[in-house]
C-alpha positions in Angstrom: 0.0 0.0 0.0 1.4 3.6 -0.5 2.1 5.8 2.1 -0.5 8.3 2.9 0.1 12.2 3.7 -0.1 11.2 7.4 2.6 8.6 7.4 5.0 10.6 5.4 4.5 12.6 8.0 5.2 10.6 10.5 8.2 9.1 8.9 9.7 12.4 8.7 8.8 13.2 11.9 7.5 16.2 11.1 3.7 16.8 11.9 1.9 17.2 8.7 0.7 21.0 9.4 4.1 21.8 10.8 6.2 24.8 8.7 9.8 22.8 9.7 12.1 22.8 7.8 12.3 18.7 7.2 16.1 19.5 6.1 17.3 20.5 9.8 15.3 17.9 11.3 16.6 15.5 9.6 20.3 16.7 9.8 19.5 15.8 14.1 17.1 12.6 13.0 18.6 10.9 9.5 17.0 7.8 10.1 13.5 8.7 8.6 15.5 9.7 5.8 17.0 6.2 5.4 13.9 5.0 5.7 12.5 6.7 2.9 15.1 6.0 0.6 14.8 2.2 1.6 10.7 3.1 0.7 11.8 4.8 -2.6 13.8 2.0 -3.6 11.8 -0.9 -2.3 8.9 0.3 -4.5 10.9 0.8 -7.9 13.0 -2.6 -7.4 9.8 -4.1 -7.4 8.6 -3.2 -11.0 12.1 -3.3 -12.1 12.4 -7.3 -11.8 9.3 -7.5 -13.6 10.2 -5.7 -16.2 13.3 -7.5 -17.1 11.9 -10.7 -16.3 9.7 -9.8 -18.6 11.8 -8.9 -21.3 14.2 -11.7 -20.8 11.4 -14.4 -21.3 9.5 -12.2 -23.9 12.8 -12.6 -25.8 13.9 -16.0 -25.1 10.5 -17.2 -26.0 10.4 -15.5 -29.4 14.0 -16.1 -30.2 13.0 -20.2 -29.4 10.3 -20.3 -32.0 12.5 -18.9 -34.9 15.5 -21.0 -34.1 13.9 -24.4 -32.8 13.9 -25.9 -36.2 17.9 -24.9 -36.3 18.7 -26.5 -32.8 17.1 -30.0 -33.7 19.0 -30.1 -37.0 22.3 -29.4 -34.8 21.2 -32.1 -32.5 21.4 -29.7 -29.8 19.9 -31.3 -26.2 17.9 -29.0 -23.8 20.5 -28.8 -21.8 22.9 -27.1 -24.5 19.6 -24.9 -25.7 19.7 -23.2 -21.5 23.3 -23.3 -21.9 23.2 -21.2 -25.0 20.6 -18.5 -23.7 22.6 -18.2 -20.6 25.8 -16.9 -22.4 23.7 -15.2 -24.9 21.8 -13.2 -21.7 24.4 -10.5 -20.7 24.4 -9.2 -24.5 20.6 -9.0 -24.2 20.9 -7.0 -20.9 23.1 -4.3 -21.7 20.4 -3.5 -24.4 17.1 -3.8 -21.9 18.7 -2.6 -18.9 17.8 1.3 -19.5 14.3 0.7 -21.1 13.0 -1.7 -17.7 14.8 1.4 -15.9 13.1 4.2 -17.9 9.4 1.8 -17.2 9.8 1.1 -13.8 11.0 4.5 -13.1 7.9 6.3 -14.3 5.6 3.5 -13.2 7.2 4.1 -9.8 7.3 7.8 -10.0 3.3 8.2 -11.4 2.3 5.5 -8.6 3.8 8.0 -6.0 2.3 11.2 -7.8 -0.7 9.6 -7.8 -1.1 9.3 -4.0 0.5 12.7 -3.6 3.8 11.5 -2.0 5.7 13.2 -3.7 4.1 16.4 -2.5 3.9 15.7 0.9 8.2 15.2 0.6 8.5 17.8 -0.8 6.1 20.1 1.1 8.0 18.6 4.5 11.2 20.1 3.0 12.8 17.6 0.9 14.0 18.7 -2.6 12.8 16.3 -5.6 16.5 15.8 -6.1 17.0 14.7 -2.3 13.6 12.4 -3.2 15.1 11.1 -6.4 18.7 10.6 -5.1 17.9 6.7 -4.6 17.1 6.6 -8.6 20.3 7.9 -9.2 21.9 5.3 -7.1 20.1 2.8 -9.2 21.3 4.4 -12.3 25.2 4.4 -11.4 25.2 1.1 -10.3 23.4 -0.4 -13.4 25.8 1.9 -15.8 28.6 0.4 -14.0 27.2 -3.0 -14.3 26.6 -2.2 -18.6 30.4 -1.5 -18.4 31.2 -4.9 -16.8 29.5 -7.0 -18.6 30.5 -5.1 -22.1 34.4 -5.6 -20.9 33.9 -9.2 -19.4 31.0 -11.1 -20.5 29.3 -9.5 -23.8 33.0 -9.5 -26.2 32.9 -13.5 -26.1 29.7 -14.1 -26.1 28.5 -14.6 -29.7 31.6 -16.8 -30.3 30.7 -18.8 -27.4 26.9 -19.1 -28.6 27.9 -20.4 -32.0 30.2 -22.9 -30.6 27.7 -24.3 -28.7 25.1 -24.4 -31.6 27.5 -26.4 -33.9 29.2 -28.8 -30.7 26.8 -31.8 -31.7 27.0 -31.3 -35.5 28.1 -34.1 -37.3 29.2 -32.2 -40.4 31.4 -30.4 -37.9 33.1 -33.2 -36.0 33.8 -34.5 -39.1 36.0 -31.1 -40.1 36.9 -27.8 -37.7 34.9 -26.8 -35.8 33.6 -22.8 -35.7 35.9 -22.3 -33.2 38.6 -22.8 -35.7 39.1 -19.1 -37.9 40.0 -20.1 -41.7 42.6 -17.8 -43.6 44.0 -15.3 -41.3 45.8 -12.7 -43.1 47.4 -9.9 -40.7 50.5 -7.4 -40.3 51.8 -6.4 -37.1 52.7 -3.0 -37.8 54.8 -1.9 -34.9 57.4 -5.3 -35.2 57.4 -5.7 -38.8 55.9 -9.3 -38.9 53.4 -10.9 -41.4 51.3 -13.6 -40.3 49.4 -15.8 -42.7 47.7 -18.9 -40.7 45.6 -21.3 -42.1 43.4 -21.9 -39.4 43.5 -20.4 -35.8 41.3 -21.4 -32.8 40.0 -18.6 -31.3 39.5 -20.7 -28.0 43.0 -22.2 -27.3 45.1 -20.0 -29.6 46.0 -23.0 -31.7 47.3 -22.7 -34.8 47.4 -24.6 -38.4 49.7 -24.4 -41.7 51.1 -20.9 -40.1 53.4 -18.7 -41.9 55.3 -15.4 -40.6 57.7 -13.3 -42.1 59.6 -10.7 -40.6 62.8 -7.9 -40.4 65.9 -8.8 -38.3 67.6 -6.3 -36.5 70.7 -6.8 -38.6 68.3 -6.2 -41.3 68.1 -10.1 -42.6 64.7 -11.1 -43.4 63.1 -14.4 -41.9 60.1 -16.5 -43.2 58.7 -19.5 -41.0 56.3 -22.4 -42.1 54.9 -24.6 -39.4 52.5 -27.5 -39.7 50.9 -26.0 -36.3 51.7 -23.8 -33.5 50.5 -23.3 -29.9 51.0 -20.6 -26.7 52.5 -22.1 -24.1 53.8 -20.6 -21.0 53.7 -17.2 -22.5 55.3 -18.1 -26.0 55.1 -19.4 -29.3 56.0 -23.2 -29.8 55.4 -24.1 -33.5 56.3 -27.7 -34.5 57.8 -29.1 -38.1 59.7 -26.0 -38.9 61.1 -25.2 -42.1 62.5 -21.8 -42.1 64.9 -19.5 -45.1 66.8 -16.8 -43.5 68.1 -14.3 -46.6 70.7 -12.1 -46.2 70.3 -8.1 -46.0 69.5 -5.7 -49.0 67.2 -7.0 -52.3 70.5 -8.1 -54.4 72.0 -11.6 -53.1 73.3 -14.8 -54.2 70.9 -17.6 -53.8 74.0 -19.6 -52.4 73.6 -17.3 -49.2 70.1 -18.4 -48.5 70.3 -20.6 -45.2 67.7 -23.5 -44.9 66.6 -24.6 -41.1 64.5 -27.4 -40.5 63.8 -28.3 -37.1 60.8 -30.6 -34.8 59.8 -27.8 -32.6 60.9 -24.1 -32.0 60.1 -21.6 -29.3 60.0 -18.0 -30.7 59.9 -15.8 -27.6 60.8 -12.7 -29.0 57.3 -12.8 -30.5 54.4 -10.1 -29.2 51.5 -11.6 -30.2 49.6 -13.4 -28.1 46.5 -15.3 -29.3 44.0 -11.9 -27.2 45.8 -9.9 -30.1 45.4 -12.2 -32.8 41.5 -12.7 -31.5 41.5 -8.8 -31.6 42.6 -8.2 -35.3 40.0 -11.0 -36.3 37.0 -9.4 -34.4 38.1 -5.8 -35.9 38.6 -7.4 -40.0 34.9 -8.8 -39.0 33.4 -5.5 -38.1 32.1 -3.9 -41.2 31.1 0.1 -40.9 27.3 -1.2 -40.7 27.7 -3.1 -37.6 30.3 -0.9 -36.2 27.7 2.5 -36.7 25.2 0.5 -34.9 26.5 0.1 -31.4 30.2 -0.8 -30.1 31.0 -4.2 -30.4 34.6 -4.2 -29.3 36.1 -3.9 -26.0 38.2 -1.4 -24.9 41.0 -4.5 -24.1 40.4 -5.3 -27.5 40.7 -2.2 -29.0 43.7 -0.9 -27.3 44.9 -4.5 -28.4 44.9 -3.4 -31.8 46.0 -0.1 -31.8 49.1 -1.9 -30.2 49.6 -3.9 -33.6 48.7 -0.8 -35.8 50.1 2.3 -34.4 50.0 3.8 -37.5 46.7 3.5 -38.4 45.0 6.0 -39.7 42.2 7.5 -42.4 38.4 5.5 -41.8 39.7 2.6 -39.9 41.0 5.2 -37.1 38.1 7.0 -37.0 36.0 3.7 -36.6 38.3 2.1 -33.9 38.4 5.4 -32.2 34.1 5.8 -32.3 34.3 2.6 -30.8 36.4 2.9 -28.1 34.8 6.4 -27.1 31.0 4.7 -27.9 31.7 1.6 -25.5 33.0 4.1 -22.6 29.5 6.1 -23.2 27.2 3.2 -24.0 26.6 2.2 -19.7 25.9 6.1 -18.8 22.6 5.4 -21.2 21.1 4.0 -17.8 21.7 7.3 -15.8 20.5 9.6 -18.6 17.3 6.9 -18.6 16.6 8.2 -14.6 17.3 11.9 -15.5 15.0 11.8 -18.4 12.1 9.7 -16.4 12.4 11.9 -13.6 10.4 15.4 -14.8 7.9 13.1 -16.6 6.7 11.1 -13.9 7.2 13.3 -11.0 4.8 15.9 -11.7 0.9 15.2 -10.0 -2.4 15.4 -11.9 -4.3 12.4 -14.3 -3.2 14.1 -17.3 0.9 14.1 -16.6 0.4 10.1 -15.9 -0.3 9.3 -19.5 1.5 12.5 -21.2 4.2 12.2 -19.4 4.7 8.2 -19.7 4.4 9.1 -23.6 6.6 11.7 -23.7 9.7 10.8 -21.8 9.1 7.2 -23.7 9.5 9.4 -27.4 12.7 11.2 -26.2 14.6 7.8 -25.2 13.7 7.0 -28.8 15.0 9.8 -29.8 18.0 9.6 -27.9 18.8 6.2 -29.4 17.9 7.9 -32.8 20.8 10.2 -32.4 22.6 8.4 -30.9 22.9 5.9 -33.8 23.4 8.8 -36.2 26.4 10.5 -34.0 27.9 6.7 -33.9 26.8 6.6 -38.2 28.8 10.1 -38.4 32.3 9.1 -36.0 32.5 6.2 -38.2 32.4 8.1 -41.3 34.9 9.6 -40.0 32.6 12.6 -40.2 32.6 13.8 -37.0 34.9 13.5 -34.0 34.7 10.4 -32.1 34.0 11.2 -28.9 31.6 14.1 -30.2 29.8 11.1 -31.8 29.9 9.3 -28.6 29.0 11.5 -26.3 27.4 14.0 -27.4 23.7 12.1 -27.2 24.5 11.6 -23.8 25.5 15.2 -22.8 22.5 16.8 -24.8 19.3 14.6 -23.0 21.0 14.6 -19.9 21.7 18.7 -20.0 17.4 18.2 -20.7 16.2 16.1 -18.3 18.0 18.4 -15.3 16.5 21.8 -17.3 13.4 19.9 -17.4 14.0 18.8 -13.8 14.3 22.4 -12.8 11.0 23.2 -14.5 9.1 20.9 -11.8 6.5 22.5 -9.8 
């Protein structure tokens, strides 16, 4: 049941009729203040499980009947079909996250108005910024949340899902699996090396058929062939080496090529490690459409790469860059969620409960609208990365406080 006029009264210890200012009694008293947070919060957490338990099963149901007919012909158990939703979940949050916020919040927010709450806080002294300081809370701590699961679960997670999608094929038992990356063609700018691998894992860091080439320091070049290659206490071990070492400058006598052939050598001199290699393959996947949509990469990743290519530069730059600045903005969409919800579904009166519900819901959309351009734009190399990034964020949140302001 909501708290009447009475019992906020109470709570504050304030009578209602009193003139005190509820700010210096409760700098002497703080716990009715703590109390009322705990209220606050208590009655948004409440529609805020719903909603995402909502969302999750809304979408785990509908994505089910479109791929049901795929998991029987992969032979997939029910056990690998829970398996695969749970890794695919923490992608699905970091997108539903800020709109169960943004519903809660104003079902929470109209609920109070409703029952005049929040004008009995505020009339007993409290500012609505005091009142909405819990939903704040909230939205720090799920922004934070967005950035851990981009930076630990989310990079790996479509991998993951496809692996376990294919693990009971026969057609793939029979050949490599989708773990295995066919063709890898890449230059590590900084060292001077030139990989070509025929097939890498991107779960072990395995290799197949790899070849490098590279610059000596006295200026020799050196090319490698391997039948297969692995990482193994922090180094490269490659196995049925053949190597040519030619001597320095582009004129020289054949004569003074030197042929090695050797079981097994350790190269520890080499940088790469298989989280760089995994990083050049996820950036050679990520086409300007998917990359204007939302980050996909990292910030590991990406600062992975720019470690291989320091000298990038021209639309790729501009892409990696929009990326890195988009995937530090992306999580601060929950707090700009709570600042937009805020002077929508404070305000009392029938009519604010349904405009403002509407209205607050049409300029999250048009967040994301802009948002999606200013990422389409930094990728284009059209605009300046973290501009692209950030600038959604800075504009709707600069709104919601005017519009916050603007409360009577």
């Amino acid at each position: 049941m909501p708290l009447t006029l009475r019992e906020l009264a109470v709570l504050a210890a304030v009578p209602a009729d009193s003139s005190l200012d509820f700010r210096a009694a409760a700098a002497d008293h703080p716990a009715p203040v703590r109390l009322l947070d705990r209220y606050l919060l208590r009655e948004l957490m409440i529609p805020l499980g719903y909603c995402l338990g909502g969302f999750l099963i809304f979408w785990i149901a509908f994505d089910l009947m479109g791929e049901l007919h795929g998991f029987q012909e992969h032979h997939l158990r029910v056990s690998d079909v829970a398996e695969y939703y749970l890794v695919k979940t923490p992608e699905l949050l970091v997108t539903v996250i800020p709109v169960a916020l943004l519903l809660a919040l104003l079902y929470a927010l109209t609920n109070h108005a409703r029952h005049q709450e929040l004008t009995a806080m505020r009339a007993a002294g409290l500012s609505l910024w005091r009142i909405c300081a819990p939903y704040f809370a909230v939205g720090c701590i799920f922004s934070l949340t967005v950035l851990a699961l981009n930076e630990l679960w989310v990079p790996g997670a479509s991998d993951k899902a496809e692996d376990i999608r294919h693990r009971r094929d026969p057609v793939a038992a029979e050949a490599l699996g989708p773990e295995w990356q066919r063709n890898l063609v890449f230059r590590n700018e900084r060292d001077q090396r030139i990989w070509n691998i025929g097939a890498f894992n991107r779960q072990t860091g395995e290799m197949l058929a790899p070849n490098l080439e590279w610059l000596q320091p006295d200026g020799s070049r050196r090319r490698m062939a391997a039948e297969r290659g692995e990482f193994t206490n922090d180094v490269w071990v490659f196995y049925d080496v053949r190597e040519l070492i030619y001597p320095p400058g582009t004129s020289y006598d054949p004569r003074d090529l030197q042929m090695i052939r050797t079981n097994q050598l350790e190269l520890p001199d080499l940088t790469e490690t298989p989280e760089l290699i995994r990083s050049e393959i996820k950036f050679s996947e990520l086409s300007n459409v998917k990359a204007a949509k939302r980050p996909r990469l990292s910030l590991g990743e990406i600062r992975n790469y720019e470690r291989l290519h320091p000298n990038l530069g021209g639309v790729n730059r501009a892409k990696l860059e929009t990326q890195f600045q988009g995937r530090l903005a992306e999580p601060w969409t929950c707090l700009v969620v709570v600042l937009v919800a805020v002077p929508f579904g404070a305000p009392s009166g029938r009519r604010n409960v349904f405009v403002g519900v509407a209205s607050s819901i049409f300029i999250v959309f048009a967040y994301y609208v802009v948002k999606l351009l200013g990422l389409t734009l930094g990728t284009a190399g059209e605009l300046a990365p973290w501009v692209a990034a950030w600038l959604p964020n800075a504009l709707f949140a600069a709104t919601g406080v005017w519009l916050t302001m603007r409360v009577r």
